[in-house]
C-alpha positions as CSV (number, residue, x, y, z in Angstrom):
1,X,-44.1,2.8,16.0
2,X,-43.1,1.9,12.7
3,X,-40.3,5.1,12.1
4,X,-37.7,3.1,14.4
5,X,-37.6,0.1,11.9
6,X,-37.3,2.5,9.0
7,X,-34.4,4.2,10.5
8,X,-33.2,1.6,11.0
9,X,-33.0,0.1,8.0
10,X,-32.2,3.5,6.3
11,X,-29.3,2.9,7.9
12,X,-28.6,-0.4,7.0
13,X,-28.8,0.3,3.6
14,X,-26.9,3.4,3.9
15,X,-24.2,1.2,5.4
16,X,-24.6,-1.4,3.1
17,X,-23.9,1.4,0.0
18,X,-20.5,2.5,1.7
19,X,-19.3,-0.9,2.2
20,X,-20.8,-1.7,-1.2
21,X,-18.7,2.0,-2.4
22,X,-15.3,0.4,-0.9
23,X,-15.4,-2.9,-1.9
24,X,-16.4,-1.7,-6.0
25,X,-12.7,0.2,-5.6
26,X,-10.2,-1.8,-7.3
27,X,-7.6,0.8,-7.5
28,X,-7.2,4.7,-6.5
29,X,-5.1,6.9,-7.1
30,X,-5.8,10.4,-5.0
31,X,-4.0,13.6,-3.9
32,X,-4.5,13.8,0.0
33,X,-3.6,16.1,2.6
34,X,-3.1,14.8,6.3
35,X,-3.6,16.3,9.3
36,X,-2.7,15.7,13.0
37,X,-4.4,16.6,15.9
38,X,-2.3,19.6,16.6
39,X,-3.0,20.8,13.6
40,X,-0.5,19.8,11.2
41,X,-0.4,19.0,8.0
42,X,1.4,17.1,5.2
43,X,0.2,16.5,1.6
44,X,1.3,13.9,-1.0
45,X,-0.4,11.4,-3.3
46,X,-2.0,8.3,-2.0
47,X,-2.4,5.2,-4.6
48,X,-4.3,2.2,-3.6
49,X,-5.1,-1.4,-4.8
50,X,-7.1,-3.8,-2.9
51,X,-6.6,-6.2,-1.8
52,X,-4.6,-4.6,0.5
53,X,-2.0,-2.5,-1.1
54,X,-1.4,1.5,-0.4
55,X,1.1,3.7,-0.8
56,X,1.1,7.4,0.8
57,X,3.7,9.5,-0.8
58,X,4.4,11.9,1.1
59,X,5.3,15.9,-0.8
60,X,8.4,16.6,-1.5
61,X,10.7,17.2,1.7
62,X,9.2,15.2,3.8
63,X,11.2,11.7,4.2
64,X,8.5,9.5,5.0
65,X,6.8,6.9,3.2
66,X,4.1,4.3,3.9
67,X,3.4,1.4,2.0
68,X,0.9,-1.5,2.7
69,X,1.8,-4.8,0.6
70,X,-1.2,-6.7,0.9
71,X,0.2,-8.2,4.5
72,X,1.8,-5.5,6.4
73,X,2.0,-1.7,6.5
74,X,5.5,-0.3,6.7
75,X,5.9,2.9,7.8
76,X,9.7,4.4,6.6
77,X,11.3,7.2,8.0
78,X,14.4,7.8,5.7
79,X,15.9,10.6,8.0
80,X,16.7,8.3,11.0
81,X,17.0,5.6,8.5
82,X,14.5,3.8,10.7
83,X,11.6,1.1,9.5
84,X,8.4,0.0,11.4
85,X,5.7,-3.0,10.2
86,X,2.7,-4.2,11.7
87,X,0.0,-6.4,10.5
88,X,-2.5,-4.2,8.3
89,X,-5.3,-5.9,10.0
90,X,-4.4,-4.3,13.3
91,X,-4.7,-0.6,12.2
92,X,-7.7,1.3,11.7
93,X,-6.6,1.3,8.1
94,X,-7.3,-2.6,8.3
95,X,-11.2,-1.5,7.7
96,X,-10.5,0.6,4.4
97,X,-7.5,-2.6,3.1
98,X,-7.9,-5.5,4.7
99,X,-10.6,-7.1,2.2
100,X,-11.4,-10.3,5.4
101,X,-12.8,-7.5,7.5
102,X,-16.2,-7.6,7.6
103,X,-16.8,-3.9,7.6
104,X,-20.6,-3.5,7.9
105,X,-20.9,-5.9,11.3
106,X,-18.0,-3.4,12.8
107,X,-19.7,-0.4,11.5
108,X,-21.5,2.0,12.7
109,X,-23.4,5.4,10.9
110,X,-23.1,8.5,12.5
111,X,-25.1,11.3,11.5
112,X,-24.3,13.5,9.0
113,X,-27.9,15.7,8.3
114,X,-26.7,15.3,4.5
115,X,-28.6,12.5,2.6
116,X,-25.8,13.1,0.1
117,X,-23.2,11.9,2.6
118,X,-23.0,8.7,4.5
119,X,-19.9,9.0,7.4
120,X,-19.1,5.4,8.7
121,X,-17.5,4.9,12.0
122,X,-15.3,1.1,12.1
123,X,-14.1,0.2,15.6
124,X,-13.6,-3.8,16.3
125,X,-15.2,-3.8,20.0
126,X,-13.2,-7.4,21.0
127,X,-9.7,-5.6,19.2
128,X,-9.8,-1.7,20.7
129,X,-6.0,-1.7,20.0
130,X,-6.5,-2.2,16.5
131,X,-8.1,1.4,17.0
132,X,-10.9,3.5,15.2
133,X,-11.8,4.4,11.8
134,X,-14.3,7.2,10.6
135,X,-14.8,7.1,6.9
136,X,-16.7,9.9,5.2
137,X,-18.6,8.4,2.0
138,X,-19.9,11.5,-0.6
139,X,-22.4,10.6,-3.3
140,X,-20.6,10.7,-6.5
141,X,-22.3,8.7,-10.0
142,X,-18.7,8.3,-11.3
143,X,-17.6,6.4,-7.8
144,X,-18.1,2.7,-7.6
145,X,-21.3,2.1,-6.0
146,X,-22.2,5.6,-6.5
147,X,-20.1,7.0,-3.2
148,X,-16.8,8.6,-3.2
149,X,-14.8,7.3,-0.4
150,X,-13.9,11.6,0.4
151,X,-12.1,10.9,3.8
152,X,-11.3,9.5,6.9
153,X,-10.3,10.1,10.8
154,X,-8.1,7.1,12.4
155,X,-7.7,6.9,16.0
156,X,-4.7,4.6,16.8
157,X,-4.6,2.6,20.1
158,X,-2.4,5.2,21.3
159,X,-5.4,7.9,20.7
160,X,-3.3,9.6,17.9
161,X,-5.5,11.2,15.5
162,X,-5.3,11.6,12.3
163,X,-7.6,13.1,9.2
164,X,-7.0,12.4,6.0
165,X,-8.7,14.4,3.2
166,X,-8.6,12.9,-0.8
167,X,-9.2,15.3,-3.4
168,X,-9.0,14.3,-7.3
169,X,-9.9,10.5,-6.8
170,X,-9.1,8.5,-10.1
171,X,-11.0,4.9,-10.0
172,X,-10.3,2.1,-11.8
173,X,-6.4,2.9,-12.9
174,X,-3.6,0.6,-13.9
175,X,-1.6,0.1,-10.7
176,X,1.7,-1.4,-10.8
177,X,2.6,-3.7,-8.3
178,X,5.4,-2.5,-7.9
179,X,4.1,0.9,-6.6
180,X,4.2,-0.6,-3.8
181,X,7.7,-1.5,-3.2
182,X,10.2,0.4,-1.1
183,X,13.8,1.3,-0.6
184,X,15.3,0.5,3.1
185,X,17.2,3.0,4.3
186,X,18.7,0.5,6.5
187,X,20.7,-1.0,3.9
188,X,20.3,-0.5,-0.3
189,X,18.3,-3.5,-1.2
190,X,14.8,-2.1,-2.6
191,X,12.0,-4.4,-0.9
């Protein structure tokens, strides 16, 4: 009788040491490589600064850039020239940025059979259009709060799914603000 409380709260704690790991990042800088669910994938360099700022620059070639100022996340396509925004509260990324989300009452752990490795899954159950977030969390001394945030799967509202895997995380860098600035390709003013 008393093994379901101490899963239980084996996995609170476990949960409470991601959020903990995420909310100890101040910046990040990271290679990634992202992959959709057909199988394709893109690389680039992803740099972060909460509260709510990323960037995902994308490898040469590819014309795409997103950038998340703190409000919005911007996704630019320079090819067609075209520019899309949305609240960064309404994306699964809203978990990982959006430092007003209360991660750890959306959470939920799924089992990894690693003690090493804590995988996080963030769904808001009164906002399923704001879609799902799986965030795998690897033990690491070097990480704030002693996980490495190592990856994630999003599920938009339009069940698109994508993986993204960091590799080379860097903690605690000077980020400019102005990393997170962009050209629109709509016009030449820089934004």
């Amino acid at each position: 009788m008393l093994a379901a409380p101490t899963v239980a709260l084996a996995q609170a704690s476990d949960i409470d040491r991601a959020v903990a790991a995420l909310r100890g990042i101040t910046t990040l800088r990271a290679n990634f490589v992202q992959t959709d669910r057909s199988g394709q994938t893109i690389s680039g360099v992803l740099t972060m600064k909460r509260p709510g700022k990323i960037r995902f620059q994308y490898q040469k070639g590819v014309p795409l850039l997103i950038v998340g100022d703190g409000k919005a996340l911007t996704m630019i396509d320079y090819e067609v020239r075209q520019v899309q925004r949305w609240p960064i509260g309404n994306s699964p990324l809203g978990a990982l940025l959006d430092p007003n989300k209360d991660v750890a009452r959306f959470a939920k752990q799924l089992p990894t059979g690693d003690p090493g490795v804590i995988s996080l899954q963030v769904r808001d159950p009164k906002h399923p259009e704001y879609g799902t977030i799986t965030m795998i969390f690897v033990r690491n001394a070097g990480a704030p709060g002693g996980f490495q945030l190592d990856s994630w799967v999003a599920l938009d509202s339009q069940n698109k799914r994508t993986t993204v895997r960091l590799t080379g995380q860097q903690y605690g860098i000077a980020v400019d603000d102005k990393t997170f600035r962009w050209t629109d390709p709509r016009t030449t003013t820089r934004r």
